[in-house]
C-alpha positions in Angstrom: -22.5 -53.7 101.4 -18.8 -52.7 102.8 -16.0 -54.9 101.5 -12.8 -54.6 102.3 -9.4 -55.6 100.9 -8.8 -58.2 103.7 -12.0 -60.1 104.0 -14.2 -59.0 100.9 -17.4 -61.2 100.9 -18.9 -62.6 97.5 -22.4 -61.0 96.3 -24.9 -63.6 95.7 -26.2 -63.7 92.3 -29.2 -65.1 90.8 -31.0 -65.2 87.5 -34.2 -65.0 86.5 -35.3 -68.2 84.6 -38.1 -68.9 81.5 -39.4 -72.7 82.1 -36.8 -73.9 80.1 -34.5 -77.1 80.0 -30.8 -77.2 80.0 -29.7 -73.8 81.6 -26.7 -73.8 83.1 -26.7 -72.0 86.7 -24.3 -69.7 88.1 -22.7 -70.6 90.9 -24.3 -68.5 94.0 -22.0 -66.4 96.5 -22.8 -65.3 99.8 -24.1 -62.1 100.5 -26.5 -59.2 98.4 -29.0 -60.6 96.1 -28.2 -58.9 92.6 -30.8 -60.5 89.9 -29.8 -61.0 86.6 -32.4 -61.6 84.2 -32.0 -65.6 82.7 -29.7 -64.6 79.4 -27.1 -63.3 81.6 -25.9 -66.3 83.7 -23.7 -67.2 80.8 -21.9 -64.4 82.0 -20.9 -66.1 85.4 -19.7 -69.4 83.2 -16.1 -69.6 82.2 -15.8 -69.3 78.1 -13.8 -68.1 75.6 -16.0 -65.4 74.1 -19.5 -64.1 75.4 -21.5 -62.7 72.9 -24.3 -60.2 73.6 -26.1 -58.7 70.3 -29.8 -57.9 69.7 -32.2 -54.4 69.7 -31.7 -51.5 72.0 -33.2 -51.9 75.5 -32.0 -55.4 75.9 -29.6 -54.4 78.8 -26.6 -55.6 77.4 -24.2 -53.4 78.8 -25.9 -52.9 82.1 -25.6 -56.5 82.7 -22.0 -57.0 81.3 -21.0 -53.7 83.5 -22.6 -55.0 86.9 -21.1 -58.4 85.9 -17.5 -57.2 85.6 -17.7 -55.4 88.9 -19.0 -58.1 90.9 -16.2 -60.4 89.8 -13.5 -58.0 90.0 -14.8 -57.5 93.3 -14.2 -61.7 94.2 -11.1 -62.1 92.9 -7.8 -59.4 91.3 -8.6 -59.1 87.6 -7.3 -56.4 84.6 -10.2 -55.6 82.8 -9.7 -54.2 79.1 -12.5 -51.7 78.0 -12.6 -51.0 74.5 -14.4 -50.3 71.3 -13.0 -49.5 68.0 -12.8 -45.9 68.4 -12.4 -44.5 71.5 -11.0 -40.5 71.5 -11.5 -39.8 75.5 -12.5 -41.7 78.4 -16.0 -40.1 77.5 -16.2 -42.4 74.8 -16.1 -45.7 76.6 -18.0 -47.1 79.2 -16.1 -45.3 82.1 -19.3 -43.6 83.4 -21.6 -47.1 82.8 -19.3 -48.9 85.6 -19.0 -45.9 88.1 -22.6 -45.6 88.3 -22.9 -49.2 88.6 -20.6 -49.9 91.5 -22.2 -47.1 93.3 -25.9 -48.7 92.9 -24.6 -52.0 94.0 -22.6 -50.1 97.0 -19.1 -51.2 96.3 -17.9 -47.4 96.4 -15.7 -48.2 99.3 -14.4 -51.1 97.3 -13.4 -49.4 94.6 -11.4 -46.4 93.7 -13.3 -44.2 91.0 -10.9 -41.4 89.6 -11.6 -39.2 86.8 -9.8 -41.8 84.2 -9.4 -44.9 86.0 -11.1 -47.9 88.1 -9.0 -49.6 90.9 -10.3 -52.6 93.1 -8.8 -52.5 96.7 -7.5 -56.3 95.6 -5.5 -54.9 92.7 -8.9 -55.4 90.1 -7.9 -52.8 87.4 -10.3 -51.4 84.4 -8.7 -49.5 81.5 -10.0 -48.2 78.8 -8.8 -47.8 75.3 -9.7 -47.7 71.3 -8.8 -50.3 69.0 -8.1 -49.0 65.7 -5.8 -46.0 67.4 -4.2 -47.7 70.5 -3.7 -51.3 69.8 -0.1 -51.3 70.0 -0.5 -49.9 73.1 -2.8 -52.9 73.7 -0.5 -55.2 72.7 1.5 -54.6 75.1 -0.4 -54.8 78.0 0.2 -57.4 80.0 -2.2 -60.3 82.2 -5.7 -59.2 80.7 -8.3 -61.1 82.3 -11.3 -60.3 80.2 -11.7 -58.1 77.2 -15.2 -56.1 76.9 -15.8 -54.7 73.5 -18.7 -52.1 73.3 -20.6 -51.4 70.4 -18.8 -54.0 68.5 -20.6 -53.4 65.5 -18.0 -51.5 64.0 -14.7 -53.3 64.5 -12.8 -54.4 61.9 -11.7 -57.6 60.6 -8.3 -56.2 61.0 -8.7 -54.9 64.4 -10.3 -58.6 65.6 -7.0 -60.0 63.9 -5.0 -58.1 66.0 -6.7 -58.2 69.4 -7.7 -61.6 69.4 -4.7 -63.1 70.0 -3.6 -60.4 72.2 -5.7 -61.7 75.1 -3.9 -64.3 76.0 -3.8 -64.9 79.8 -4.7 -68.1 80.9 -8.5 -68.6 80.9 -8.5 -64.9 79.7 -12.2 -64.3 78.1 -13.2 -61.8 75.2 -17.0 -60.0 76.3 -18.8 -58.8 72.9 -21.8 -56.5 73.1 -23.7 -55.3 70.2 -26.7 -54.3 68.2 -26.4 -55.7 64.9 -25.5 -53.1 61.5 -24.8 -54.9 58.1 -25.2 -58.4 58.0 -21.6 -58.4 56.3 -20.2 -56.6 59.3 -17.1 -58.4 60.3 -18.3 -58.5 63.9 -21.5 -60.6 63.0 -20.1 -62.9 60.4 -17.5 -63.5 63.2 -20.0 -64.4 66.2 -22.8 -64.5 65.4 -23.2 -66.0 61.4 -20.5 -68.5 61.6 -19.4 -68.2 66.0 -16.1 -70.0 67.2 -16.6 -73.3 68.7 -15.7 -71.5 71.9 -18.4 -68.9 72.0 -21.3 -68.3 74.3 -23.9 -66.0 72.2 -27.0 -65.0 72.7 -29.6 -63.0 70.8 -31.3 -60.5 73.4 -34.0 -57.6 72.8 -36.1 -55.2 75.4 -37.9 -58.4 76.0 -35.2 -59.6 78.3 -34.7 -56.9 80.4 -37.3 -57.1 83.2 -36.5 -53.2 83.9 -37.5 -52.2 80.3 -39.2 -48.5 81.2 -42.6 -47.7 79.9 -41.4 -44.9 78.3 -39.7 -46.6 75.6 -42.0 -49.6 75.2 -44.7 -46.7 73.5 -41.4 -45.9 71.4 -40.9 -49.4 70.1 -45.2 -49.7 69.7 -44.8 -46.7 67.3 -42.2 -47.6 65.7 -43.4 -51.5 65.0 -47.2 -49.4 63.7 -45.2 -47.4 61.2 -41.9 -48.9 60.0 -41.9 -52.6 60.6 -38.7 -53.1 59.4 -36.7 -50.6 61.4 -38.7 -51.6 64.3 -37.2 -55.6 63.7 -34.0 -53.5 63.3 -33.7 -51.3 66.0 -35.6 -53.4 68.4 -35.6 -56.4 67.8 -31.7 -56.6 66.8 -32.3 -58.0 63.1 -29.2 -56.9 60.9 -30.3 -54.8 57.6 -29.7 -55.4 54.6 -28.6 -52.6 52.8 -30.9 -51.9 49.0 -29.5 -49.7 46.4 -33.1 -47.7 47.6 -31.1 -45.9 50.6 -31.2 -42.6 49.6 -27.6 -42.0 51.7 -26.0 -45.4 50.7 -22.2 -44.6 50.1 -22.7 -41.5 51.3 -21.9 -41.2 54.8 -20.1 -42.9 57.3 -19.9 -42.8 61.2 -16.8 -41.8 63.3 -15.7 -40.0 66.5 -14.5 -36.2 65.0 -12.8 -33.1 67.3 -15.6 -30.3 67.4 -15.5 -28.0 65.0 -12.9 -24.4 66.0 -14.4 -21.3 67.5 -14.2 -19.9 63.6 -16.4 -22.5 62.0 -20.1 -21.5 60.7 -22.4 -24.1 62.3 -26.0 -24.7 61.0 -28.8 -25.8 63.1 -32.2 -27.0 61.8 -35.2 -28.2 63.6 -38.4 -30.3 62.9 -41.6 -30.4 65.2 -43.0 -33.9 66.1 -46.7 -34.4 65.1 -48.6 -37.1 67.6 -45.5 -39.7 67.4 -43.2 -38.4 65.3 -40.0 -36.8 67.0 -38.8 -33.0 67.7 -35.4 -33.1 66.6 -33.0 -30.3 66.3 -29.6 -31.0 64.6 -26.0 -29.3 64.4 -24.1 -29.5 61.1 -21.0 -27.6 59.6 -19.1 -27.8 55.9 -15.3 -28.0 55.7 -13.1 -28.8 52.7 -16.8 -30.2 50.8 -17.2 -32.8 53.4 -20.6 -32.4 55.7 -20.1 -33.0 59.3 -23.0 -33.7 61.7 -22.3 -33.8 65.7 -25.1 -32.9 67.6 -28.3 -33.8 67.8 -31.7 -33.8 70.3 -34.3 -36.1 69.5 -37.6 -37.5 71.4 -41.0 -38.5 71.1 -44.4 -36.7 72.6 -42.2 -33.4 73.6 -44.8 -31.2 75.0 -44.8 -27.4 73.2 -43.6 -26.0 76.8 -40.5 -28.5 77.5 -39.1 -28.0 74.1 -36.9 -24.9 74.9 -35.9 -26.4 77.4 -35.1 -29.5 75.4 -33.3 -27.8 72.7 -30.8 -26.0 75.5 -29.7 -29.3 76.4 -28.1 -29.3 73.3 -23.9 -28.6 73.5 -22.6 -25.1 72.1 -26.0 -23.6 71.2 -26.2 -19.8 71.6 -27.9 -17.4 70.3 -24.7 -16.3 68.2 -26.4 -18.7 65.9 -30.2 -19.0 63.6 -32.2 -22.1 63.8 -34.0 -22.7 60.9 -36.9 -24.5 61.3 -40.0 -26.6 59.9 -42.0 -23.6 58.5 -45.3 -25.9 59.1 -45.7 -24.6 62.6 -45.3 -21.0 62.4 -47.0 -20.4 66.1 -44.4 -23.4 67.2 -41.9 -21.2 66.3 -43.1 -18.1 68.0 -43.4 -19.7 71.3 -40.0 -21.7 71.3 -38.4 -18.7 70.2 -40.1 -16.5 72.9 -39.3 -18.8 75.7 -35.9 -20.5 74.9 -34.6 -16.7 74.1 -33.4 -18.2 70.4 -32.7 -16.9 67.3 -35.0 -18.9 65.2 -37.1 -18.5 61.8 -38.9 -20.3 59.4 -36.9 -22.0 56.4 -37.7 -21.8 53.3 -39.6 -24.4 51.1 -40.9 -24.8 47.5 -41.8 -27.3 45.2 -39.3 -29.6 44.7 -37.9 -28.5 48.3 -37.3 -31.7 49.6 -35.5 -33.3 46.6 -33.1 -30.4 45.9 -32.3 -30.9 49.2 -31.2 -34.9 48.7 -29.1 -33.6 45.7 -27.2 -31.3 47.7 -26.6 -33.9 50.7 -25.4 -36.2 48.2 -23.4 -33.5 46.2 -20.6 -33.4 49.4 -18.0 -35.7 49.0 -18.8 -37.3 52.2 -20.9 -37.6 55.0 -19.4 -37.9 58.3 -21.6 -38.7 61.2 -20.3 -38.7 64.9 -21.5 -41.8 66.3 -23.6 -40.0 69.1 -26.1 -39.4 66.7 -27.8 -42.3 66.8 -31.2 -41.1 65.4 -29.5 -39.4 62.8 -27.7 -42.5 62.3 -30.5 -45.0 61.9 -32.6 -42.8 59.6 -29.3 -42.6 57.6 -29.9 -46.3 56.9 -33.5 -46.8 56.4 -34.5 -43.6 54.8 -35.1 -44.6 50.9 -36.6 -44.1 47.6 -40.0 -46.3 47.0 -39.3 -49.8 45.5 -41.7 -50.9 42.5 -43.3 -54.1 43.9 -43.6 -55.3 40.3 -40.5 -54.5 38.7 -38.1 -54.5 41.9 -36.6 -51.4 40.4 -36.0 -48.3 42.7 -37.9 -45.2 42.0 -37.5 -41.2 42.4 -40.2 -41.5 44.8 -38.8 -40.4 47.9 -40.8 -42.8 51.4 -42.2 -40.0 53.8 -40.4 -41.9 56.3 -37.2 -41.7 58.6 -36.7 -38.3 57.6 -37.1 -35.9 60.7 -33.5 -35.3 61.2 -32.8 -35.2 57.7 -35.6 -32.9 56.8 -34.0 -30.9 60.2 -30.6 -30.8 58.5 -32.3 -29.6 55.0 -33.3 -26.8 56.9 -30.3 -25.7 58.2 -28.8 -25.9 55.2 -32.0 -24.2 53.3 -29.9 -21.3 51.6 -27.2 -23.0 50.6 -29.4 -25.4 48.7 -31.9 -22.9 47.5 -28.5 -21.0 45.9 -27.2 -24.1 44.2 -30.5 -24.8 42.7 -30.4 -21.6 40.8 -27.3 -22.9 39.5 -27.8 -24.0 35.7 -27.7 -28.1 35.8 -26.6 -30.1 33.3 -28.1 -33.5 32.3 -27.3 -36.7 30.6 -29.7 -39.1 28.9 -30.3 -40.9 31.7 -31.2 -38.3 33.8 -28.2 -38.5 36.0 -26.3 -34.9 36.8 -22.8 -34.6 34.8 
């Protein structure tokens, strides 16, 4: 489809419907039929705010991305792209809408640069963080709609600001989300107690009638082990956070610089048994705060793709050792062999696995780059066994969620096995003084 700025034609969109009573319909266009699957046609109805939250694979941000384009492509519009932290174009959604308006052939419509999106109509995208640029924000005129991605993490203050902000005539505010903390600002905002104005809707892989196979046997393995994180992660359920979280208070998630060319890095992997993930992690240590910023995680790796797997990862030489799960010694041979890496077993001994907890715990934070979204979501579900009886929380560590933590015990394996033989002092209540 060829549109230009003269005599652009309309794209004809339709939805996908469930037998279902009182949907509203979009209005339909002229010419390429794009589907949308049914809870997107809200999208193509004038409201305030548009809410989108639920598990991953629900096509959220496809949908909102194809959405935007098509409209901008009907009529001028400034579209604001933004999330709370947003460090480089890289960060934002830039990439999500050029691939789009290439599939849906409006390349010769719009203008795709290396930091911006132009319309031939005047339709503008930009792209900027809330909690760093929103003066800049504020002063940017005639916005049309507002997308927020990841929305999760915006702040109270950063909705207080923004919100009225937006204030072009029938100007709209597009949320997208998967749920974190039930208390998060975002969901009390939309989704607990939503504006009288708001459109939201609760979507999961379910919805999206392009939901790959590959990650349907994810969420089947996931819902067979850990229920919970499955209603979580797939199913879009906020968590509620138990004082059984093994890293609760410990860690929080941000977009960080890489670390300088001086910096030691540590690298640990695990190996995936049947379903459980190969993971290999990159960590470093400065001024007693633990920062993590790479990670490559998946499911059913076969022995002879894993080199190639782990190369994918950013910045990995061989100037560096992987320490790995020393379960699998022939693993470790052969990924060493073929990937050309420096790589050898790390160490473990009885009480391996809580020593390393105690020195996790012992840095003053936890800093997370929000990339890592395994690491991330074992971060919140990885706990210590809850007595049924008493409701109190035990030392008993759940031999779950753990493969990127046990990963990032192993790179850190000598620095832990050194402060262990570092007399500890205790009080009566067992706690560490």
């Amino acid at each position: 489809m060829k549109i230009n700025s003269k005599n652009h034609r309309k794209a004809l969109v339709r939805t996908r419907h469930k037998e279902s009573e009182g949907k509203r319909e979009p209005e339909e266009a002229e010419v390429n039929s794009i589907v949308f699957d049914e809870p997107f046609q809200d999208l193509f109805v004038p409201a305030r705010y548009k809410v989108y939250y639920g598990g991953r694979g629900g096509a959220k941000s496809w949908a909102m991305a194809r959405a935007l384009i098509l409209q901008g492509s009907t009529k001028r519009m400034t579209i604001l792209c933004s999330r709370e932290i947003q460090t480089s174009i890289s960060d934002s959604v830039f990439r999500l809408l050029a691939a789009q308006i290439e599939a849906l052939g409006l390349s010769d419509f719009y203008s795709v640069t290396k930091t911006s999106i132009k319309g031939l109509n005047g339709t503008e995208f930009i792209f900027k963080g809330l909690k760093y640029n929103i003066a800049e924000i504020k002063s940017t005129e005639g916005i049309n709609v507002c997308w927020i991605e990841e929305a999760q993490s915006v702040s109270d203050e950063s909705w207080d600001t923004l919100i009225p902000t937006i204030r072009e005539k029938d100007s709209e505010i597009w949320i997208s989300f998967n749920p974190g903390e039930e208390t998060d600002p975002t969901y009390m905002r939309f989704v607990f107690d939503p504006p009288p104005e708001a459109l939201v809707h609760k979507v999961s892989w379910r919805d999206n009638s392009f939901f790959p196979d590959v990650l349907k046997a994810e969420l089947e393995y996931l819902k067979k082990v850990d229920y919970d994180k499955y209603m979580h992660v797939w199913e879009g359920e906020p968590k509620t956070l138990s004082d059984a979280v093994i890293f609760k208070g410990k860690y929080r998630v941000d977009v960080f610089a890489p670390p300088s060319e001086d910096t030691v890095l540590y690298y640990g992997a695990d190996w995936g048994f049947s379903q459980d993930p190969t993971v290999l992690v990159r960590c470093w240590i400065k001024n007693k705060v633990l920062y993590i910023d790479q990670e490559v995680h998946g499911i059913g790796i076969e022995l002879d793709d894993i080199p190639a797997k782990f190369k994918s990862m950013p910045g990995l030489d061989k100037r560096w050792m992987i320490y790995a799960d020393s379960s699998r010694p022939e693993t470790i041979s052969h990924v060493r062999s073929k990937g050309n890496f420096r790589m050898e077993a790390a160490n473990k001994w009885t009480g391996s696995v809580e020593d390393g907890i105690a020195y996790l715990r012992s840095f003053e934070e936890i800093v997370i780059h929000e990339r890592c979204k395994n690491i991330i979501d074992e971060a919140k579900f990885y706990k210590y066994k809850v007595d049924p009886k008493t409701g109190d929380v035990t030392p008993i560590i759940i031999d779950k969620n753990n493969h990127c933590w046990d990963a990032i015990r192993y790179a850190l394996h000598k620095l832990i096995k050194n402060k262990k033989k570092k007399v500890r002092v205790y009080s009566f209540n067992g706690e560490e003084m």
